[in-house]
N, C-alpha and C positions, 0 to 999 in steps of 0.2 A: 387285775384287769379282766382276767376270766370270770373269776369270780363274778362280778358286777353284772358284766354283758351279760349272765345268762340271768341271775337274780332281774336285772332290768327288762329283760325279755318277759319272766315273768308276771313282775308286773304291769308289764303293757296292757297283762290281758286280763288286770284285776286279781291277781294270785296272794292272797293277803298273806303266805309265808313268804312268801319276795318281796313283798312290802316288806314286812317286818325283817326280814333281812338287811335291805337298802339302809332301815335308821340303825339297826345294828354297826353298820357298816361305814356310818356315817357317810352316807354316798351323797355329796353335795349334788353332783352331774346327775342324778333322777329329782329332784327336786321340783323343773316342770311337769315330768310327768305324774307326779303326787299331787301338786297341786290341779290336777284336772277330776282329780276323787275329791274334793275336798266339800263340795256340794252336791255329791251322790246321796244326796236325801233317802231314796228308793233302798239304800241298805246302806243303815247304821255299824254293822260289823265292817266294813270297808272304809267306812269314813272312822272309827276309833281306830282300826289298824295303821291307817293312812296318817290322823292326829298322832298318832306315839311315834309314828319314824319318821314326821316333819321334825315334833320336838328334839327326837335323840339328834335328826341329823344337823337340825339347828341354825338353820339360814333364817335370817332377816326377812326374805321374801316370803317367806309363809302368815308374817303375821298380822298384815291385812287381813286373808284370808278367812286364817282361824281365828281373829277377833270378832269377825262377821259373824261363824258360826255359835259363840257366845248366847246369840238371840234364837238359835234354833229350837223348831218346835220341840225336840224329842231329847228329853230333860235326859238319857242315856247318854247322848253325844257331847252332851255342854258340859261335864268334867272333862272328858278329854282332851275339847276343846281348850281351857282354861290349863290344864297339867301341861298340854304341848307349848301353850304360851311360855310357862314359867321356866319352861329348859330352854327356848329358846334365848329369853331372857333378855329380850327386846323391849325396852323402858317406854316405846310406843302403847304398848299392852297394857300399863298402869292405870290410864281413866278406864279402859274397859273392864278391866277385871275390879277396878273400885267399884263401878256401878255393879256388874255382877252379884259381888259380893254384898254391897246393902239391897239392892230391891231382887234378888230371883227368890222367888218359892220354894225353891227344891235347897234343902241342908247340902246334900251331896254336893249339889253346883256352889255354892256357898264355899265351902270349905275347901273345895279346889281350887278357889278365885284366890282363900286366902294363901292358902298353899303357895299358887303362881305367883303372887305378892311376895311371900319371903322370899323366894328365887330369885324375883329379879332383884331384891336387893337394895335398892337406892333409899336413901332415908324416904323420900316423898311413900314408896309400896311400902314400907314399912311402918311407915305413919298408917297408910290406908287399911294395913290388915289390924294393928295394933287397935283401931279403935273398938274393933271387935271382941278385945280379953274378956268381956262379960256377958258374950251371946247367949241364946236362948240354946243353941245345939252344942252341944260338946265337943265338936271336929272343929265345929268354927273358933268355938272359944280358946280350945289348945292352941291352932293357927294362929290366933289373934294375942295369944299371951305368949309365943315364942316368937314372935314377931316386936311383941314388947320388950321381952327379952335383949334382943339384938339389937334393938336402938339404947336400951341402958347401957350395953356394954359397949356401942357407938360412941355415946353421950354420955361421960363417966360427970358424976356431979361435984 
């Protein structure tokens, strides 16, 4: 409880080792207050510290949020976005991160979409990233062929 209170103190004031504390922490009770960094555009090191201890801590309620981020201008932030999704692991997150994953430009953002896809797991994300096993980038392609993986071994013939 001490612990928390002062880590949450922290981050009131933007402290991004008390952020990253709270998802260590799995501190559900900061949850609102993470959620008020989540569109601090003005700095991207506060919004990926803010994305990793939403995902670790893993509430539901963050993934409106960080699905919206998904379309962010600053192709830094949109894996984080997309990694947070997949620990949350919120089956909401499936068409977003399917679209991610066929139309963004950026490899990285691509391949964290597929990423977030195996996480969450349900045949439907794993149909989504699997269609990828013969990508043009190599992260995607991997993602997309253990993705394939896991529905063979879903889906024994």
């Amino acid at each position: 409880e001490a612990a928390f209170d002062a880590m949450h103190q922290r981050a009131s004031k933007r402290d991004k080792p008390g952020i990253r504390a709270l998802g260590k922490m799995g501190a559900e009770d900061a949850v609102d207050t993470l959620l008020e960094y989540v569109d601090a555009d003005s700095d991207p090191g506060l919004q990926k510290v803010t994305f990793k201890a939403l995902g670790e801590i893993g509430d539901a309620a963050a993934t409106g949020p960080l699905a919206n981020q998904l379309a962010a201008e600053n192709d830094q932030v949109r894996p984080y976005a997309a990694r947070a999704l997949g620990l949350i692991g919120d089956t909401r997150a499936v068409e977003p991160l399917a679209d991610v994953l066929a139309d963004d430009d950026v490899d990285e953002v691509r391949a964290a979409a597929a990423w977030a896809l195996r996480q969450i797991g349900t045949e439907h994300a794993l149909d989504a990233a699997a269609e990828f096993a013969d990508d043009r980038s190599f992260l995607v392609e991997h993602e997309g062929t253990q993705a394939a993986d896991a529905l063979a071994v879903e889906r024994p013939a």
